[in-house]
C-alpha positions in Angstrom: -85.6 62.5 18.4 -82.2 63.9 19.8 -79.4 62.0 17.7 -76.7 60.9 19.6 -72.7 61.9 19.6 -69.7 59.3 18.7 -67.9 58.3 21.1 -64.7 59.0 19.0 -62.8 61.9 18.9 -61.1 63.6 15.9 -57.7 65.8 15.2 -56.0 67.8 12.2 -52.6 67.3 11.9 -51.0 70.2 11.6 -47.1 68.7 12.3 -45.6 65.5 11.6 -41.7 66.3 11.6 -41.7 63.8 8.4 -43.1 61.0 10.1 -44.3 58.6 7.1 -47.3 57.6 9.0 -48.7 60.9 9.5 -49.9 63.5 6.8 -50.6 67.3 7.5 -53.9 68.6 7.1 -55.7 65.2 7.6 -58.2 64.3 10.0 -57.6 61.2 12.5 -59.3 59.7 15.0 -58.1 59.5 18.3 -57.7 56.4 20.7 -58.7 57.6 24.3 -55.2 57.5 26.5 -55.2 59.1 29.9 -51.8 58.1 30.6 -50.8 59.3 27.2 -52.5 62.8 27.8 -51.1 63.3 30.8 -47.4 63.5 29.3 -48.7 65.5 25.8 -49.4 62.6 23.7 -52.1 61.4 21.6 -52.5 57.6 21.1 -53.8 57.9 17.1 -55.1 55.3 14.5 -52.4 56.8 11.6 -51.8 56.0 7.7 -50.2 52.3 8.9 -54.1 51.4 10.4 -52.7 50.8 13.5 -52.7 53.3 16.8 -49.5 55.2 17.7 -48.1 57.9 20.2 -47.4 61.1 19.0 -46.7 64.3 20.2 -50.0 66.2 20.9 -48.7 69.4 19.7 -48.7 67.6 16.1 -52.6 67.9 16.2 -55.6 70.2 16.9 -58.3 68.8 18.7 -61.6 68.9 16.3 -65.2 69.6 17.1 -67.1 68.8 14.3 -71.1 68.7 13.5 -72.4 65.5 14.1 -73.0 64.6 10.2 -69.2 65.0 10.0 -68.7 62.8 13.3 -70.4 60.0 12.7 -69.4 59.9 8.3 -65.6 59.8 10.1 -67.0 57.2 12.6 -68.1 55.3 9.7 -65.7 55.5 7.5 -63.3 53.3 9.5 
């Protein structure tokens, strides 16, 4: 039986220009925005709990094994 993929995605921060609501080197999930991707941002659930805009050059687009997908997915 073929397991199936999240449908989240995931990012590193690499950048956060001290923004309190972001840490570098932390993995978080990303809110699909076409409009926001279209002008180079990322709409992303950050430390507050609540989804923001940010520039998408903060962030590295993640592909991870599904194990690590779907513990992310669960974890909140």
């Amino acid at each position: 039986m073929r397991r199936k993929r999240t449908d989240y995605e995931f990012v590193l921060c690499i950048k956060n220009d001290d923004c309190d609501d972001l840490e570098k080197r932390k993995v978080y999930r990303v809110v699909p925005d076409k409009k926001a991707d279209k002008d180079g941002y990322l709409r992303v659930i950050d430390e507050s709990g609540e989804d923001y805009l940010y520039p998408a050059s903060y962030f590295i687009r993640l592909q991870l094994p599904l194990e690590a997908e779907q513990a992310l997915a669960a974890a909140g």
